[in-house]
N, C-alpha and C positions, 0 to 999 in steps of 0.2 A: 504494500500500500504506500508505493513513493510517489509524492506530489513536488513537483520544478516549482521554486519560492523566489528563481533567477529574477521572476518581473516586480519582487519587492526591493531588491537590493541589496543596498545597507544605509539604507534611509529611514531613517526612526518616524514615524507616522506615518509613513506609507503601510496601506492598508486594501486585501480583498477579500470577500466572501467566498466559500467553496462550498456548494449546495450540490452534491453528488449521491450517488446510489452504487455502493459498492459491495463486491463479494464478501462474505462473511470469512474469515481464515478459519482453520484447524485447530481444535484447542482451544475454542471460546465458550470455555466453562467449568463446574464441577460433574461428580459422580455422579449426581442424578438430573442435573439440569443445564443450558448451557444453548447458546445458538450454533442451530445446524452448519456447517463448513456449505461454505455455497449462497446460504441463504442471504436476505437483501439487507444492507443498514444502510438507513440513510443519512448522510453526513451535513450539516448544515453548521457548519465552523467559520468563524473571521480569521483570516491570517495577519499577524499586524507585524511589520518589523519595529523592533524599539532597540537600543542599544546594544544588550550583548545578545542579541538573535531575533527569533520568530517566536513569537509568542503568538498559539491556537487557542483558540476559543471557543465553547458552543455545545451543542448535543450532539448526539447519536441516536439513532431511534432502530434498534433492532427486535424481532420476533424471537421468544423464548419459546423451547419448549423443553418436555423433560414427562417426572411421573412424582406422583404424591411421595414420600420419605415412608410414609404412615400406611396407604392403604394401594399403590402402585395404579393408580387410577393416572392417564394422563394430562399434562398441564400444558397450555398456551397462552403466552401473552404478550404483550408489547412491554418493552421495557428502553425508556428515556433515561438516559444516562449523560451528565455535565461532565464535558472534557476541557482541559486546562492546562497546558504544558508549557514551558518556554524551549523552545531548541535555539545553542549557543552556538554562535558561530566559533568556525574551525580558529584554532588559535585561540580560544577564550582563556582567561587565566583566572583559575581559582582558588578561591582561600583555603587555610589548614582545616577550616571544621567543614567547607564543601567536599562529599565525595566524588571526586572527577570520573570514576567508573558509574555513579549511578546520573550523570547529565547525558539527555538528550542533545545531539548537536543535529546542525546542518551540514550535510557533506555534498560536496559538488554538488549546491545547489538546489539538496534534494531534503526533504523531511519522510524519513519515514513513521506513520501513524497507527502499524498495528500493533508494537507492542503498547504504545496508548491507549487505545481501543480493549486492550487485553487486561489492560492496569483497569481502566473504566468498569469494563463490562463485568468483569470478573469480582472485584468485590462487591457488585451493587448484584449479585445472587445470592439468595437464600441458600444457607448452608444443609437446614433441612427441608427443603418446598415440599408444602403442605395445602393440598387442594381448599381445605378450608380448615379455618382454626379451631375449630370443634370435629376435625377429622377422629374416628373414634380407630381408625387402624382395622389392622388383621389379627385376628387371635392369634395369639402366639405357641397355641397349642397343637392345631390344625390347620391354620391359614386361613380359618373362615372370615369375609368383610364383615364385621360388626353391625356394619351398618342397614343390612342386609338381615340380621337375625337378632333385635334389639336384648333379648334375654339369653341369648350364648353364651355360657359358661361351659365348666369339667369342673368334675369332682376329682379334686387334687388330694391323693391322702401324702401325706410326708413318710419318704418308706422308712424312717425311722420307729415311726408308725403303724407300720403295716400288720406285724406281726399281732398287736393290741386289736385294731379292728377284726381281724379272724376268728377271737373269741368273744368278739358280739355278736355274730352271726346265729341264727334259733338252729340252722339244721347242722350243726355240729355235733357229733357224737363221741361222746368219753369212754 
C-alpha cells in the first residue's frame, strides 16, 4: 500500500486528500475476527507535509467479519477506524528517548500505509467478539447453544463423590 507524496514536497503546509478504495492485506486481524485479505477499505486521509515529514490523517472504513468467542454464530460489520501517523523524512535526526527503529519514514518519495492500517485496525478488535453481550455461549459439557435450550443443564456428581451417591441408590443389595 505505497502512495508517491513526491507532489507535497518539503513544503510544510502543503496539503492533499487521498479518498481511495483499497485491497485489504493479509493478517488484518485476530483468532476469531479480522478483515478478509482482498476485501474493500476505504481510505479517506489528508496528506499534509509539515517539517520533519508527512503527516496522514483521517479514517479507514473497512468490513469485519469473524464468529461469536461464546456461541461461534457468525459476525459482520463495518468498522471506522482514526488513522494518524507522521512519516519522517529520510535523514530525520532523532533524540535519545525517540526510538529511531519504531518511526515511520518517507522513502523515495513513497509512504507506505499498511503497517498503519494494521497498527489501526488491529487494536480497534475485540479480543473476545461477542454476537451480543448477553450471548449465553455453548454448554460446555456437550456443545449445546444455550440459547436454543433455555433450561440445559447435566447433572455433574464430583467423582470424589461418586462412590457416596451408589449407596443412595433403593435397588442396591447387601
Amino acid at each position: 500500500m505505497m502512495f508517491d507524496v513526491k507532489d507535497l514536497g518539503r513544503s510544510p503546509g502543503s496539503m492533499r486528500t487521498l479518498t481511495e478504495h483499497v485491497p485489504a492485506p493479509g493478517d488484518l486481524g485476530v483468532a476469531l475476527i479480522g478483515v478478509q485479505e482482498g476485501s474493500d477499505i476505504e481510505l479517506d486521509l489528508r496528506l499534509e507535509a509539515v517539517h520533519e515529514g508527512i503527516l496522514v490523517s483521517g479514517t479507514a472504513l473497512a468490513e469485519v467479519k469473524g464468529e461469536c468467542g461464546r456461541c461461534l454464530d457468525p459476525l459482520a460489520y463495518d468498522l471506522a477506524v482514526n488513522v494518524q501517523e507522521l512519516f519522517f523524512y529520510e535523514g530525520a535526526v532523532f533524540s535519545d528517548e525517540e526510538d529511531e527503529e519504531e518511526q515511520r519514514r518517507v522513502e523515495h518519495d513513497l509512504i507506505d500505509l499498511e503497517p498503519v492500517l494494521r497498527d489501526a485496525v488491529v487494536t480497534m478488535l475485540p479480543f473476545q467478539p461477542v454476537c451480543r453481550e448477553d450471548c449465553q455461549g455453548l454448554c460446555s459439557e456437550c456443545g449445546a447453544r444455550l440459547e436454543d435450550e433455555p433450561g440445559h443443564h447435566h447433572e455433574v456428581v464430583d467423582p470424589r463423590w461418586a462412590a457416596l451417591a451408589d449407596l443412595a441408590k433403593p435397588d442396591r443389595q447387601n
